[in-house]
C-alpha positions as a LaTeX table, in Angstrom:
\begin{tabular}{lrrr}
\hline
Residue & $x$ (\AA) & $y$ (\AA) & $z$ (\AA) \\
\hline
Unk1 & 1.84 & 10.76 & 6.10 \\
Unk2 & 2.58 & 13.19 & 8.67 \\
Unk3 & 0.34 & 15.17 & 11.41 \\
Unk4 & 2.04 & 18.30 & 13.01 \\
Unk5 & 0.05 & 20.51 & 15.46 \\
Unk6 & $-2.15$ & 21.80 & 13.25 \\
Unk7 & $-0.93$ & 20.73 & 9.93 \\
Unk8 & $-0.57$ & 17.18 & 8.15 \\
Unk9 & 1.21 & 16.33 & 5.15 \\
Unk10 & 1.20 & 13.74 & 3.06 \\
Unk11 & 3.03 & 12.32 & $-0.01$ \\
Unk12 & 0.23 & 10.85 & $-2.80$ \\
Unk13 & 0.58 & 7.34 & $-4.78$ \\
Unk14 & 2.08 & 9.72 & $-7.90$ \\
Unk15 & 5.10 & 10.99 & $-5.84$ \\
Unk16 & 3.44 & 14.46 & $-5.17$ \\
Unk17 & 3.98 & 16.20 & $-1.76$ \\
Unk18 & 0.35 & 17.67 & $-0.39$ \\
Unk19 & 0.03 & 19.99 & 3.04 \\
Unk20 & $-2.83$ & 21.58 & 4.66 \\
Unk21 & $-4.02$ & 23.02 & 8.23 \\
Unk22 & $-1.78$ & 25.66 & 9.48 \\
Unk23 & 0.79 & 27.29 & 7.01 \\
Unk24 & 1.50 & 30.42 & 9.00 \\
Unk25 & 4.83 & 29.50 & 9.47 \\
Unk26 & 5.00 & 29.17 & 5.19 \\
Unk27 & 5.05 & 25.10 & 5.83 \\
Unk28 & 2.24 & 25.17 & 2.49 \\
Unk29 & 5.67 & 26.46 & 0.48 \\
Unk30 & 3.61 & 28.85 & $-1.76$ \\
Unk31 & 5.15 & 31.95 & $-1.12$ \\
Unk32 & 3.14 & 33.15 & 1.95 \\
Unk33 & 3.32 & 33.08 & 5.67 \\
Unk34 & 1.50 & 35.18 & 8.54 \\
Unk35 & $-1.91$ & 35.30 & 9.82 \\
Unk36 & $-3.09$ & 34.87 & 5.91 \\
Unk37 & $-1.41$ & 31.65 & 5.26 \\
Unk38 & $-2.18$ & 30.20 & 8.45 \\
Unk39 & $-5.56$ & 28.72 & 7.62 \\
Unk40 & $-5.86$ & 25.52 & 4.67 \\
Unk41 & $-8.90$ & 23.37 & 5.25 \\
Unk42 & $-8.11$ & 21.11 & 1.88 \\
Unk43 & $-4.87$ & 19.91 & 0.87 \\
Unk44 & $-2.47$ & 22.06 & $-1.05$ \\
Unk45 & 0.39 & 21.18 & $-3.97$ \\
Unk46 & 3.38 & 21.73 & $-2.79$ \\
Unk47 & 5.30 & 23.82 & $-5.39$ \\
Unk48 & 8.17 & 22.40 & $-7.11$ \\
Unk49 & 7.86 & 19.06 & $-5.25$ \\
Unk50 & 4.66 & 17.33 & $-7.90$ \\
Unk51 & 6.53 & 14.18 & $-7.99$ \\
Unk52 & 9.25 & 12.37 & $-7.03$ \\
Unk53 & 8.86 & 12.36 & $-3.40$ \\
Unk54 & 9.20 & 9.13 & $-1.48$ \\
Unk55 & 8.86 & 10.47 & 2.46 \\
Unk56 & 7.63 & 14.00 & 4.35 \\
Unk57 & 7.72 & 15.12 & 8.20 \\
Unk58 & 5.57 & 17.85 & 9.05 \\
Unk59 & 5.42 & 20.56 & 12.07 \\
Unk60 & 6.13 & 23.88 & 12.10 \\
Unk61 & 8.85 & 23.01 & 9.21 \\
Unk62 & 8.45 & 20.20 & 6.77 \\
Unk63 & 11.31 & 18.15 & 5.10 \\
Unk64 & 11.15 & 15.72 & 2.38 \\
Unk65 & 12.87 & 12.96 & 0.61 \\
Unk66 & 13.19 & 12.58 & $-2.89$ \\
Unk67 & 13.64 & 10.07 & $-5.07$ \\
Unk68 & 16.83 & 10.50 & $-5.65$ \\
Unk69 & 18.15 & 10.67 & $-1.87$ \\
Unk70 & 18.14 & 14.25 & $-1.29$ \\
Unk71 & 16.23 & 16.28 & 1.17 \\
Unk72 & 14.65 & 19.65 & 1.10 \\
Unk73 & 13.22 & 21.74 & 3.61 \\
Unk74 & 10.87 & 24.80 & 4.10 \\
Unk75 & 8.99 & 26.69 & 6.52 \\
Unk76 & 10.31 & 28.03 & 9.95 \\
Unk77 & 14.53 & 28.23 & 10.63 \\
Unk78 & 15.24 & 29.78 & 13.73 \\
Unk79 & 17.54 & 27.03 & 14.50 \\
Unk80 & 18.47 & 25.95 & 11.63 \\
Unk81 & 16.07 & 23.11 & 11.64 \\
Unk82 & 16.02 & 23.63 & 7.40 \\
Unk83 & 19.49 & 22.68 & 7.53 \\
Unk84 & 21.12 & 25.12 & 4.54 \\
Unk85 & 23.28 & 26.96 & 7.02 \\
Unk86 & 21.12 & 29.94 & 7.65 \\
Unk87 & 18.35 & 30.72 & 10.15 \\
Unk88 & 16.28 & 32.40 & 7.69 \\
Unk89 & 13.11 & 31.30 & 7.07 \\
Unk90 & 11.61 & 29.99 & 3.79 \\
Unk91 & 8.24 & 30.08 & 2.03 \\
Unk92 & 9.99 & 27.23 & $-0.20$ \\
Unk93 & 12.13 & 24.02 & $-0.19$ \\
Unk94 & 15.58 & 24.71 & 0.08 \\
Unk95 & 18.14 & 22.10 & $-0.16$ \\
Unk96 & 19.98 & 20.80 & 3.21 \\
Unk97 & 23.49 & 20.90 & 2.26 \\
Unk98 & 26.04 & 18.08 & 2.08 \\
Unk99 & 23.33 & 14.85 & 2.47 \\
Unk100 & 22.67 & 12.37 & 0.16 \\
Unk101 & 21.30 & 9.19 & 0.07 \\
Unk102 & 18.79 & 9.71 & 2.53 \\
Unk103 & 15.76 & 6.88 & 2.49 \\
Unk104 & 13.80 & 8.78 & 5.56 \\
Unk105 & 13.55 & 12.17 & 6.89 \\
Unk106 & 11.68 & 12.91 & 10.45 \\
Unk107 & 10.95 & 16.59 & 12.32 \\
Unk108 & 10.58 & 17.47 & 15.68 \\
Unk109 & 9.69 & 20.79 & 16.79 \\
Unk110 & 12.74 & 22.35 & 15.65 \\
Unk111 & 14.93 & 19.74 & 15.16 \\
Unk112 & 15.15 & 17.70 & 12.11 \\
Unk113 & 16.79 & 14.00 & 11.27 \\
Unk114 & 17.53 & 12.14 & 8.25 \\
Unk115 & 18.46 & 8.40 & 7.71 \\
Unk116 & 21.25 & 7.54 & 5.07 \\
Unk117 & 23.24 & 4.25 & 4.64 \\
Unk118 & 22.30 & 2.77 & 7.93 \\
Unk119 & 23.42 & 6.38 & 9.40 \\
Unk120 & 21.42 & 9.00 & 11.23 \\
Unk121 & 22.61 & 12.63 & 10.77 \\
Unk122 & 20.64 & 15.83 & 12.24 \\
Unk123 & 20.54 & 19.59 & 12.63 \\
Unk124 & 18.61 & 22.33 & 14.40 \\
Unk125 & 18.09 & 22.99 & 18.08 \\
Unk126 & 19.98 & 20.94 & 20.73 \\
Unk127 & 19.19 & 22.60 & 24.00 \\
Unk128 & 18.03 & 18.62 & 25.06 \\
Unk129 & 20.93 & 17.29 & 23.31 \\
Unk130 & 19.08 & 16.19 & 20.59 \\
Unk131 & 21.40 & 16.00 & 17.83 \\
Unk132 & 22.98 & 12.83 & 19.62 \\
Unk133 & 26.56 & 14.23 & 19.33 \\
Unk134 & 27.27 & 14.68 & 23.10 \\
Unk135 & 26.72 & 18.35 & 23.06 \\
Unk136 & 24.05 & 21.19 & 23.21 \\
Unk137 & 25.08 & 23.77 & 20.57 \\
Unk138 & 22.47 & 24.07 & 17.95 \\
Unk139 & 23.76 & 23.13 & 14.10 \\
Unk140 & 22.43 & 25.14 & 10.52 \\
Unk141 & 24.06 & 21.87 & 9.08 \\
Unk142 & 23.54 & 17.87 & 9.13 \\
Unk143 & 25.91 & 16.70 & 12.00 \\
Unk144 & 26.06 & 12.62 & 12.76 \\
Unk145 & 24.46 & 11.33 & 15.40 \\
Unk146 & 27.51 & 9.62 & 17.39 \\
Unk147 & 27.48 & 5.82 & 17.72 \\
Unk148 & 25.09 & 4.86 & 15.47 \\
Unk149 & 25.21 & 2.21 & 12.35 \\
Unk150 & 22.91 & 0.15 & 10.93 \\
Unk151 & 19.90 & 1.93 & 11.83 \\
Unk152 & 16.42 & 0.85 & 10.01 \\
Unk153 & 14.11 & 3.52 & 11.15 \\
Unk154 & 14.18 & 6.40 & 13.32 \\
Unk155 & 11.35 & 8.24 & 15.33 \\
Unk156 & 11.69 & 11.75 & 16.95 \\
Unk157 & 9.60 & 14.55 & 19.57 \\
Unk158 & 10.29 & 17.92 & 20.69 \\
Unk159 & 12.87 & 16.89 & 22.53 \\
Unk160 & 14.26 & 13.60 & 21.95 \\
Unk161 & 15.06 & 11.05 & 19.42 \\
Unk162 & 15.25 & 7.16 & 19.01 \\
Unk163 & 16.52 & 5.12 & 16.19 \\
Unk164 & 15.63 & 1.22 & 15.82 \\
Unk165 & 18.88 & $-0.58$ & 14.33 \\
Unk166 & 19.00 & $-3.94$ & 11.99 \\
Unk167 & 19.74 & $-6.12$ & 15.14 \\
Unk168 & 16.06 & $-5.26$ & 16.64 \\
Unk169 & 17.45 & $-2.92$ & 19.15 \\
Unk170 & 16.57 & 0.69 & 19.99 \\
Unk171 & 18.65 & 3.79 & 21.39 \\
Unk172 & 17.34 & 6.76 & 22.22 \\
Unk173 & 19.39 & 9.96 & 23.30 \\
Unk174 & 17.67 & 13.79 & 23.99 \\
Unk175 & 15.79 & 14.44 & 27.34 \\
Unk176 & 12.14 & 12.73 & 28.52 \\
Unk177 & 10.83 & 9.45 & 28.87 \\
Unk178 & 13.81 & 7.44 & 26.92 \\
Unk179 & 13.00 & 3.96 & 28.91 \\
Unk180 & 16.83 & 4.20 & 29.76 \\
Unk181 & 18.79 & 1.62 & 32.02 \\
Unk182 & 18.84 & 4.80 & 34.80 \\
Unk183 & 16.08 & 7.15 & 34.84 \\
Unk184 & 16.45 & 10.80 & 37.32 \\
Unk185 & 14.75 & 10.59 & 40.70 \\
Unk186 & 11.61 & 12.19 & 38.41 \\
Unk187 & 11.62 & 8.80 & 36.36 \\
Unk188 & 12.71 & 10.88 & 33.13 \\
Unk189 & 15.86 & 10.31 & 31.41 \\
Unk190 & 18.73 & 12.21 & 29.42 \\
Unk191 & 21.63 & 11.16 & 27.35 \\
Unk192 & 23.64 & 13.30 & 24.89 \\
Unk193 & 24.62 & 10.17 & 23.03 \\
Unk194 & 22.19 & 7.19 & 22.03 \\
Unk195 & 21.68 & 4.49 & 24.50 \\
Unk196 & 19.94 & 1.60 & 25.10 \\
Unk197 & 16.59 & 0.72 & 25.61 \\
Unk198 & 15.68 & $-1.67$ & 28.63 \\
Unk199 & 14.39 & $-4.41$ & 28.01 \\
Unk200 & 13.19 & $-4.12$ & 24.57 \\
Unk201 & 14.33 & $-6.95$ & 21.64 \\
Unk202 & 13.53 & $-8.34$ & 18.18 \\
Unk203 & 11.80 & $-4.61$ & 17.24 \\
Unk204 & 10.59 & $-4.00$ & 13.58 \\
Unk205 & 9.23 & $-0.31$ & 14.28 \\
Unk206 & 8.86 & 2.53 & 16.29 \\
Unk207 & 7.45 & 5.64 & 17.17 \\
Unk208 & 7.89 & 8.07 & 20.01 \\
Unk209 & 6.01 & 10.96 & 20.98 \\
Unk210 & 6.46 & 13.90 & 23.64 \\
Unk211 & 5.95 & 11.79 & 26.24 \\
Unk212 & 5.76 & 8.13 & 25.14 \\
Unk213 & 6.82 & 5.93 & 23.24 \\
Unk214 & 5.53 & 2.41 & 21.23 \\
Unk215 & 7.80 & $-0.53$ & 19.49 \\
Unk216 & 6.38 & $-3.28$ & 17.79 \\
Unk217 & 7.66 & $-6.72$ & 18.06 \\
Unk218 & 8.49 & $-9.21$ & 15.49 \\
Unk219 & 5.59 & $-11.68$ & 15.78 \\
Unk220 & 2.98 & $-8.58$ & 16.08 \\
Unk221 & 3.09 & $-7.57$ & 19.40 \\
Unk222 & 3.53 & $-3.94$ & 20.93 \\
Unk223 & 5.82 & $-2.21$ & 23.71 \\
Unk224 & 4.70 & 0.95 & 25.07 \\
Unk225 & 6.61 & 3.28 & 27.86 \\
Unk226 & 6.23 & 6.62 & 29.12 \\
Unk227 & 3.67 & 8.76 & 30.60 \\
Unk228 & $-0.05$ & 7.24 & 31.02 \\
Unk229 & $-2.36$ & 9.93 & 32.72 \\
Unk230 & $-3.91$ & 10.08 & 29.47 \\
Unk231 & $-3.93$ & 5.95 & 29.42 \\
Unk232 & $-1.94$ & 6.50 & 26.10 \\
Unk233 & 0.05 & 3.20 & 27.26 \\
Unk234 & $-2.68$ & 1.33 & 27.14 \\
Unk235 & $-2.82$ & 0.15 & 30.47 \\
Unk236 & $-4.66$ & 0.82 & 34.02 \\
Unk237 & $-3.51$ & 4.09 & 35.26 \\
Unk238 & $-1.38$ & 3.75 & 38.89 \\
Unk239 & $-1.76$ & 6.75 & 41.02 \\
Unk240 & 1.67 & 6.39 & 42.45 \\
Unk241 & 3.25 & 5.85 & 39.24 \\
Unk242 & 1.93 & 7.98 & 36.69 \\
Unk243 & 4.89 & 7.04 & 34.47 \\
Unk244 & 5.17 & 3.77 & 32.92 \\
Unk245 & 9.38 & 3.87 & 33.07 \\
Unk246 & 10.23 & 1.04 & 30.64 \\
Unk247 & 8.59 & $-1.08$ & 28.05 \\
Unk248 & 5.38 & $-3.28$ & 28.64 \\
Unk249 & 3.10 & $-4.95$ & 26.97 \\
Unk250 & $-0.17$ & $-4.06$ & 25.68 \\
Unk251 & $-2.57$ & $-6.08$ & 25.68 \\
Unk252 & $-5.79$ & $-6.19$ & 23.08 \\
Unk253 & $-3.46$ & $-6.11$ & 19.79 \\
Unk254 & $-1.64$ & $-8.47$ & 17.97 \\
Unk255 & $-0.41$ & $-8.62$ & 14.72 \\
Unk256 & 0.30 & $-4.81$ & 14.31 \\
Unk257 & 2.26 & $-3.97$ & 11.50 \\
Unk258 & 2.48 & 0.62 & 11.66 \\
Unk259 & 2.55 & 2.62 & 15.02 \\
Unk260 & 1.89 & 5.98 & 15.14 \\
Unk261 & 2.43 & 7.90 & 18.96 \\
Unk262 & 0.44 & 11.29 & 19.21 \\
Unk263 & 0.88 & 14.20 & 22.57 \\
Unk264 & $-2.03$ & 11.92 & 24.40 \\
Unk265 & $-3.21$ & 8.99 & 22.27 \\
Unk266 & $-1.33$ & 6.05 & 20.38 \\
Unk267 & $-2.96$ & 4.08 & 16.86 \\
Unk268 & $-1.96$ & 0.97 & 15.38 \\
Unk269 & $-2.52$ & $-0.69$ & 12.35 \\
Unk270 & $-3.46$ & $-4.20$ & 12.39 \\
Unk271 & $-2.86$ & $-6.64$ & 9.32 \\
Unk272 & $-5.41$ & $-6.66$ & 7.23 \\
Unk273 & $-5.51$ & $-3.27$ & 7.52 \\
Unk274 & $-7.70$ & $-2.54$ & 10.79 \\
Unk275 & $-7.09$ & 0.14 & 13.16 \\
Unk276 & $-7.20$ & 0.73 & 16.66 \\
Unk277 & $-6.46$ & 3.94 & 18.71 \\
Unk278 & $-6.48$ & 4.63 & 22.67 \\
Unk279 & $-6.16$ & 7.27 & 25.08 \\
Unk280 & $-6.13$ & 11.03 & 25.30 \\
Unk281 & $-9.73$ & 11.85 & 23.19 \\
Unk282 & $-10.50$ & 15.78 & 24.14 \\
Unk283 & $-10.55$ & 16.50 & 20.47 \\
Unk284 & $-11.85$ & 13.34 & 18.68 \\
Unk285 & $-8.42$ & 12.36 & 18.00 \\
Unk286 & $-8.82$ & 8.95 & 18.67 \\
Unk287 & $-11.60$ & 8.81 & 16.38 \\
Unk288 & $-14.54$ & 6.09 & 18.11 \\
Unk289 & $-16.75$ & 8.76 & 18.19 \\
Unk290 & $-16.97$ & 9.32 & 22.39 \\
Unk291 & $-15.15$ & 12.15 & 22.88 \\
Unk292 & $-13.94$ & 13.80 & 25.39 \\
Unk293 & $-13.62$ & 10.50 & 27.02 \\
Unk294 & $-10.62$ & 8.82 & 27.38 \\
Unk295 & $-10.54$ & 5.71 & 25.59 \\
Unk296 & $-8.92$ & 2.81 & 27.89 \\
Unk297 & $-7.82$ & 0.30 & 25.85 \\
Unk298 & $-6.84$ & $-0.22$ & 22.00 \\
Unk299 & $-10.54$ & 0.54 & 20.16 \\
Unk300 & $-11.03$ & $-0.54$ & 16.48 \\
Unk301 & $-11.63$ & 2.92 & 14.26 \\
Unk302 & $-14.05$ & 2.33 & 11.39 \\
Unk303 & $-12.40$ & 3.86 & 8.32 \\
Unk304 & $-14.23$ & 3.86 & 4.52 \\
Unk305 & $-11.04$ & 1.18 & 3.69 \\
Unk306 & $-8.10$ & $-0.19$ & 4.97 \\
Unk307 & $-5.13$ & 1.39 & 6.63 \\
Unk308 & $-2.07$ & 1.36 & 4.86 \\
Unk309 & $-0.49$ & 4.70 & 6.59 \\
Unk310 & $-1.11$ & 6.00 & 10.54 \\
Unk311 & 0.06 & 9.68 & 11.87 \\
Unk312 & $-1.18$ & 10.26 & 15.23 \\
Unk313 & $-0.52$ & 14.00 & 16.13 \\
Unk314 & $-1.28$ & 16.41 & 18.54 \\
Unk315 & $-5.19$ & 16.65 & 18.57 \\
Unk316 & $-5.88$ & 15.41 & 15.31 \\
Unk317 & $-4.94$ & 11.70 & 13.27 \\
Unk318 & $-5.08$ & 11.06 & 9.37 \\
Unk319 & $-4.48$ & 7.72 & 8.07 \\
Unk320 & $-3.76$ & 6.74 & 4.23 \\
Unk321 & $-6.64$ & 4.21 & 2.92 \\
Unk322 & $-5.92$ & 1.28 & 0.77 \\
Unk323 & $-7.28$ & 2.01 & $-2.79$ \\
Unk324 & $-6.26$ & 5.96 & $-2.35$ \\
Unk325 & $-7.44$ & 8.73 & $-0.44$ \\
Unk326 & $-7.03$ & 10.01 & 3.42 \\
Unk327 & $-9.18$ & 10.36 & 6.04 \\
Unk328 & $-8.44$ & 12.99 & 9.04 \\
Unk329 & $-10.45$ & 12.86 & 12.72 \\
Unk330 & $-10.39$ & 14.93 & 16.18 \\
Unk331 & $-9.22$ & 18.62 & 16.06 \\
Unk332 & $-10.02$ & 20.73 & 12.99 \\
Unk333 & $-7.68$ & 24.31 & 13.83 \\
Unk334 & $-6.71$ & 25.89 & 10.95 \\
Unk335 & $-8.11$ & 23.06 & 8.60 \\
Unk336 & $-5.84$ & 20.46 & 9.89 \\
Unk337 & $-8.64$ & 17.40 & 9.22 \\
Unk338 & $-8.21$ & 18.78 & 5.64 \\
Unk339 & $-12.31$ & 18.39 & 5.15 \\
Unk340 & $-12.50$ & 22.32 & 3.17 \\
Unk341 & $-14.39$ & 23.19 & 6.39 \\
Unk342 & $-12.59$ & 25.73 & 8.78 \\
Unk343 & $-16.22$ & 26.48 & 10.70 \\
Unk344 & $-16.08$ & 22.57 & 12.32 \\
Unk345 & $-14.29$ & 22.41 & 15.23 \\
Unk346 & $-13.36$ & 18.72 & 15.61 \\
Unk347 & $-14.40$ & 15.39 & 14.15 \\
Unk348 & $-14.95$ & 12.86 & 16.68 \\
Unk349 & $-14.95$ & 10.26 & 13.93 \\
Unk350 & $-12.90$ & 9.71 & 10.24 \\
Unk351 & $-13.90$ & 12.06 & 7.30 \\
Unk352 & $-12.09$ & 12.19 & 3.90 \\
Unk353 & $-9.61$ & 14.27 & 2.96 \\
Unk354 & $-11.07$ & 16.60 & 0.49 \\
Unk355 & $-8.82$ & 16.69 & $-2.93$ \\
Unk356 & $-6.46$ & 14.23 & $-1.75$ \\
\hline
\end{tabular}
């Protein structure tokens, strides 16, 4: 499952790809785009995609694994974020030449990254130096990320991208709050090539966001760095250090198992299924049902079943539910919350996915 701004996508227990919130930019891949296409308030079928898709990324392009280790792409190409050496672009999936292989595909505003034989390559927009390959000229095509082997997983935002590797260590490379060894006189960070995460060992996932970032621990626990004003960390704010620089720990979860980092707000999945969610609430997003407040401190979220699947987005979260079926909460623009309503504005608690 994947949240974007306004859109989520998710792939169902048959293999099928499903979208729905805001297809302006053609990300529903049925032929349509503009003002019309932007509002989808219950999930829609992706065309030509019904089965055999094992991962999706959503934003204001989608990408998606199939079975078979390929990757196609739709929706907006300005940069060549679709990666079929064009910027044109497309109300459906095209194929992004020359990859193969891939087990994992990830999108970032308009940069996009795929994970292939312990290998991350990307393509798109590199004004941050995103692409990883010590450089800042935008690529139509998959380029390789320099330096990297025996990656796991990897996580990406707008403007920077981190990849977890077999050993339990994570590099991140791109501009913002990287939890670097040497961070600017602003306490932000920027590396055209991956590097090293301070004081972070013995991860088993990841996820980063604009402006922070979580890693779970083997043994259950969870590492969080970046900006806090939104106590997305989840820890006490500190006036004179807005910015939480490198990795600490947060306390009031154990055993998590998924992480999911939104713009404001961070969920986990505990075993057994449970969730929790803290920080940024203006929308609902973190789903106890108190909004606007900020929420302090991890909060358990009282779904209809067990999580199996977290995406914590901009101003809205979805999470797959053991047994089948979604559930959306927080912001509802353009039908993101996927309910069939477009008059609710936000859902400060869970509701089901309508269809899904």
């Amino acid at each position: 499952m994947s949240t974007g701004v306004y859109s989520t996508c998710a792939v169902t227990d048959t293999g099928a790809a499903k979208c729905w919130g805001d297809g302006a930019l053609g990300q529903m891949a049925n032929n349509t785009s503009g003002e019309g296409a932007r509002n989808n308030a219950q999930p829609v079928l992706i065309a030509g995609r019904e089965a055999g898709v094992q991962a999706i990324s959503s934003g204001r392009h989608v990408c998606a694994v199939t079975n078979g280790g390929a990757v196609k792409c739709w929706g907006e190409n300005a940069q060549g974020q679709l990666g079929n050496n064009s910027m044109v672009d497309s109300l459906a999936p095209v194929d992004v030449v020359g990859l193969g292989g891939a087990v994992a595909v990830v999108v970032a505003d308009s940069t996009s990254y795929a994970l292939a034989g312990g290998a991350v390559t990307c393509w798109g927009y590199n004004g941050a130096g995103q692409l990883g390959n010590n450089s800042t000229v935008d690529s139509a095509v998959p380029i390789d990320v320099a330096g990297l082997s025996s990656v796991v997983a990897i996580t990406a935002a707008a403007s920077h991208a981190c990849a977890l590797t077999s050993v339990g260590k994570v590099k991140c490379w791109g501009y913002g709050m990287l939890g670097l060894d040497a961070p600017t006189s602003r306490g932000d960070f920027s590396s055209l090539v991956p590097a090293e995460v301070k004081g972070l060992d013995s991860v088993i996932g990841l996820s980063t966001g604009p402006t922070h970032s979580c890693a779970i621990l083997q043994g259950g626990g969870l590492k969080c760095w970046g900006q806090n004003e939104h106590l997305q960390i989840g820890v006490p704010y500190d006036v004179n250090h807005p910015a939480v620089i490198w990795p600490v720990d947060v306390p009031g979860v154990s055993q998590v198992v998924a992480v999911s980092v939104g713009t404001t707000h961070t969920c986990a999945i505990i075993a057994g299924g449970v969730l929790k969610c803290w920080g940024g609430n203006n929308m609902g997003q973190v789903g106890n049902g108190t909004m606007p407040s900020t929420v302090s401190s991890p909060t358990q979220i009282h779904l209809s079943a067990g999580a199996i699947s977290i995406s914590a987005g901009f101003e809205h979260t979805c999470a797959l539910l053991s047994g089948g079926g979604a559930a959306c909460w927080g912001g509802n623009a353009d039908g993101a919350a996927g309910t069939g309503d477009l008059l609710t504005f936000n859902y400060p608690v869970p509701v089901a996915v309508t269809g899904f």
